[in-house]
N, C-alpha and C positions, 0 to 999 in steps of 0.2 A: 098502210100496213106497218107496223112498228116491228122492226128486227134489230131493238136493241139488244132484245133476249144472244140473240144469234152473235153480235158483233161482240157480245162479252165471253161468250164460249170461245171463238177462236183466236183473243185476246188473254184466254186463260193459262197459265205456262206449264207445260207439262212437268210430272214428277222427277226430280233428277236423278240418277241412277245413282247406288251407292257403291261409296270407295271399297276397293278391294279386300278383303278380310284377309289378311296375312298371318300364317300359322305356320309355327317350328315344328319340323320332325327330329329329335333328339334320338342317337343310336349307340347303343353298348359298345361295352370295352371295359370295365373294372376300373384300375385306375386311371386311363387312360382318359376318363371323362370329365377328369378335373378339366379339359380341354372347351370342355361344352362354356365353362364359367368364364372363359377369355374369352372366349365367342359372343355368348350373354354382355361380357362388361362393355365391349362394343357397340352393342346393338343398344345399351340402355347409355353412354355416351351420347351416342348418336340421335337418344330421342324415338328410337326406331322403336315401340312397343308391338310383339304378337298378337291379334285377336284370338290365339287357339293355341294349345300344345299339345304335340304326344312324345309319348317317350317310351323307351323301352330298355330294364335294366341301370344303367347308373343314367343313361339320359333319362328314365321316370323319376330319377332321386334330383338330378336336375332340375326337369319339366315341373315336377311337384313344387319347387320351393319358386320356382319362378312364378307358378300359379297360385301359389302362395300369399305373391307381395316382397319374396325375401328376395334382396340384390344379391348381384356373382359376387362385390366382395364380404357379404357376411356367411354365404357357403363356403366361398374359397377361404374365408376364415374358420371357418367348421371343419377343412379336412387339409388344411395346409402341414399338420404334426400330426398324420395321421402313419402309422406303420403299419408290417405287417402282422406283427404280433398280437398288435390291439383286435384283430380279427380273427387269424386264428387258433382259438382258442377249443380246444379240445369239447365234442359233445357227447361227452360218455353216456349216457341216457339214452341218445335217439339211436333208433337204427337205420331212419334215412338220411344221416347229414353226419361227415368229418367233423364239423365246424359248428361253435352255438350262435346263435342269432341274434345274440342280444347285442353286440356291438353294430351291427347292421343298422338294426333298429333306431338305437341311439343317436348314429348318423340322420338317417331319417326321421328323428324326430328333431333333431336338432335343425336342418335345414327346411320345413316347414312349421307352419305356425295352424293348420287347421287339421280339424279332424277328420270332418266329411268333405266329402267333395263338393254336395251341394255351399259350402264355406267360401269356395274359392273364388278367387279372382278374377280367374278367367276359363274357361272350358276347357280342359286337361282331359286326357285319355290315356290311360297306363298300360302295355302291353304285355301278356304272362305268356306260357304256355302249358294247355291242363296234360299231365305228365302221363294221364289213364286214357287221354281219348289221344293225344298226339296233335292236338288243334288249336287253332290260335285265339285267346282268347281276350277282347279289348274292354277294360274296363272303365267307367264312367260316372260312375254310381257309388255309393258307401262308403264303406269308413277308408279313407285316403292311404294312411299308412301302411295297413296292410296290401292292400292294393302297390303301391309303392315298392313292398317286401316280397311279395309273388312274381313282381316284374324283375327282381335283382337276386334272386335265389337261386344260383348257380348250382342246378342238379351234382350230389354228392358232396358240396363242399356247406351250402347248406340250408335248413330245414324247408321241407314245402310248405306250401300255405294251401289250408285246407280253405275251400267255400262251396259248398253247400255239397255236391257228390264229385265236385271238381279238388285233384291236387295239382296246383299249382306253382310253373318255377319260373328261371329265366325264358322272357319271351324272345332274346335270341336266340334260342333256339329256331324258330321259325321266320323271323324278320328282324333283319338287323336296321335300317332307317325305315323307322312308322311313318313315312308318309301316305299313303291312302289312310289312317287314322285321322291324320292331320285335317284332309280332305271331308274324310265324315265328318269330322266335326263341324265345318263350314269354308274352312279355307280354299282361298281364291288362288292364292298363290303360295307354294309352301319352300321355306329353304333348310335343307336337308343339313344335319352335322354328321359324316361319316369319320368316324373316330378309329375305324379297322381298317387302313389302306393298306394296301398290301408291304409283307413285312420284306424288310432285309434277310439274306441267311440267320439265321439262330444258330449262336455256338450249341454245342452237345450240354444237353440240358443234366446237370450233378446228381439230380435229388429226384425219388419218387413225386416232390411235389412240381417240380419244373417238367417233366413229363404230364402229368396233370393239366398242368394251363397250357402247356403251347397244344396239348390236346384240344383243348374248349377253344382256344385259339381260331383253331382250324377249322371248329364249327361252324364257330363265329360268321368267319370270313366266309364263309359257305353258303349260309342264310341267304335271300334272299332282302331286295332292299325297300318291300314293304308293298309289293305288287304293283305302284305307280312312281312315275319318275316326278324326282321335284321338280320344281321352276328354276331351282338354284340350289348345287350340292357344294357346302364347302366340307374342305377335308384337311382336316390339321395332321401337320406333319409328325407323326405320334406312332408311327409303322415300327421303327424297330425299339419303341419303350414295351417289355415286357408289361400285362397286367398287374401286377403286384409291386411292380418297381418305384417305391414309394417314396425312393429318396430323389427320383425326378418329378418329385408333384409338379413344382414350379416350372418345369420345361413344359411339363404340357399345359397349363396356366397358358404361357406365353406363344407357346404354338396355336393355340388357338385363337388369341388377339391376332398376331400373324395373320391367321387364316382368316379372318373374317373381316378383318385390315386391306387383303390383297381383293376380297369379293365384293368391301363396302360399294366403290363407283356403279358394279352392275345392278346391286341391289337396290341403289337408289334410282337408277335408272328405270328400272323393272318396275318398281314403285310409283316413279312418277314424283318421288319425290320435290317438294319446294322449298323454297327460304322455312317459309311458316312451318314443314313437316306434314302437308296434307299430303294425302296418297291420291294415289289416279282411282279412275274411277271404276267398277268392274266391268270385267268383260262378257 
């Protein structure tokens, strides 16, 4: 009886399972998210590339360019001279927005290089919220930029973005770190950038518009952090930089290398990381 058949089947090696799919959840804060880009310059040091990203608010203007192709320092070169003048800019016209959007834009065109999403590099998920139903809304699909513009459109300051019988604004409003996005999208493991920790006292705010943000502030902080816990939350110390405080761009730059500097050993742990940079494998 010949059972050669049989002694090559259990000589046959079974399929090996695949490395973990490691995906960023990137979370709002204005300017505070220049934070996200010393976070970024670390993880692309290090070799350490995302399989996924989501973002919501300045971490979509992030997530975007990182899914892109575009490195933290040609964004961080994109918004290192940025004020806040170049923003706000009076939008005599609309009557849902203080503020016009075309410097917005500008920023986000500048920091991505594609148009549609299907362009991109890696699988990005942009988070808005539609302003008529109160719901959270993930985008993955279409034209990038504006998707990009509906997740960073800070109700009253400016324009909503219309898609199809939805308007939509900042998706802080309803999740401040997209991690279950991260997750739908495939991630095995996801590490969270919380750019809103809680703040120090704030002096008495001067101006109608310092009442304004530490208002949206407080929303912020309020959100939830995206219905699931990451594997690993870094959190740059960036608490008591007002939004708009645009002459510390560079502090939060550097707080966020900081931050992702003090979390590298566990993340490579977590990973599984080697010499070579292979990941461990899923679980």
């Amino acid at each position: 009886m010949n059972l050669d058949w049989l002694f090559k089947r259990v000589r046959t090696p079974m399929p090996k399972p695949e490395p973990l799919r490691f995906g960023l959840a990137l979370g709002g804060g204005a300017i505070r998210g220049v934070a996200h880009l010393g976070v970024l310059a670390v993880l692309e040091r290090e070799g350490i590339r995302p399989d996924v990203v989501a973002g919501v608010s300045a971490g979509a203007i992030a997530g975007a360019g990182i899914a892109s192709g575009v490195t933290a320092a040609e964004m961080f070169e994109a918004v290192r001279r940025a004020t806040w003048f170049q923003f706000a800019v009076p939008a005599w016209r609309s009557k849902l927005s203080m503020f016009e959007s075309a410097s917005l834009r500008a920023l986000v065109e500048k920091v991505t290089t594609t148009h549609d999403f299907e362009e991109l590099e890696l699988p990005f998920a942009a988070l808005a919220c539609d302003l008529l139903s109160g719901t959270e809304v993930t985008i993955t699909s279409g034209p990038l930029r504006e998707a990009v513009l509906a997740s960073a459109a800070i109700p009253g300051l400016f324009e909503p973005v219309r898609r199809g019988d939805q308007l939509l604004v900042d998706g802080q409003l309803l999740v401040n770190v997209p991690v279950q996005a991260a997750r739908d999208l495939g991630a095995d493991y996801v590490l969270g950038v919380d750019i809103m920790p809680p703040p120090s006292v704030s002096p008495e705010p001067p101006d109608w518009r310092e009442v304004l943000l530490l208002s949206w502030d407080i929303v912020q902080r309020g959100s939830r952090r995206g219905g699931a816990a990451p594997d690993l939350m870094v959190t740059p110390a960036v608490g008591s930089m007002r939004p708009w405080d645009f002459v510390h761009i560079a502090d939060a730059y550097d707080a966020g290398v900081a931050a992702m500097e003090e979390s590298l050993p566990r993340l490579r742990t977590d990973l599984g990381l080697d010499e070579g940079g292979k990941r461990a494998l899923a679980r």
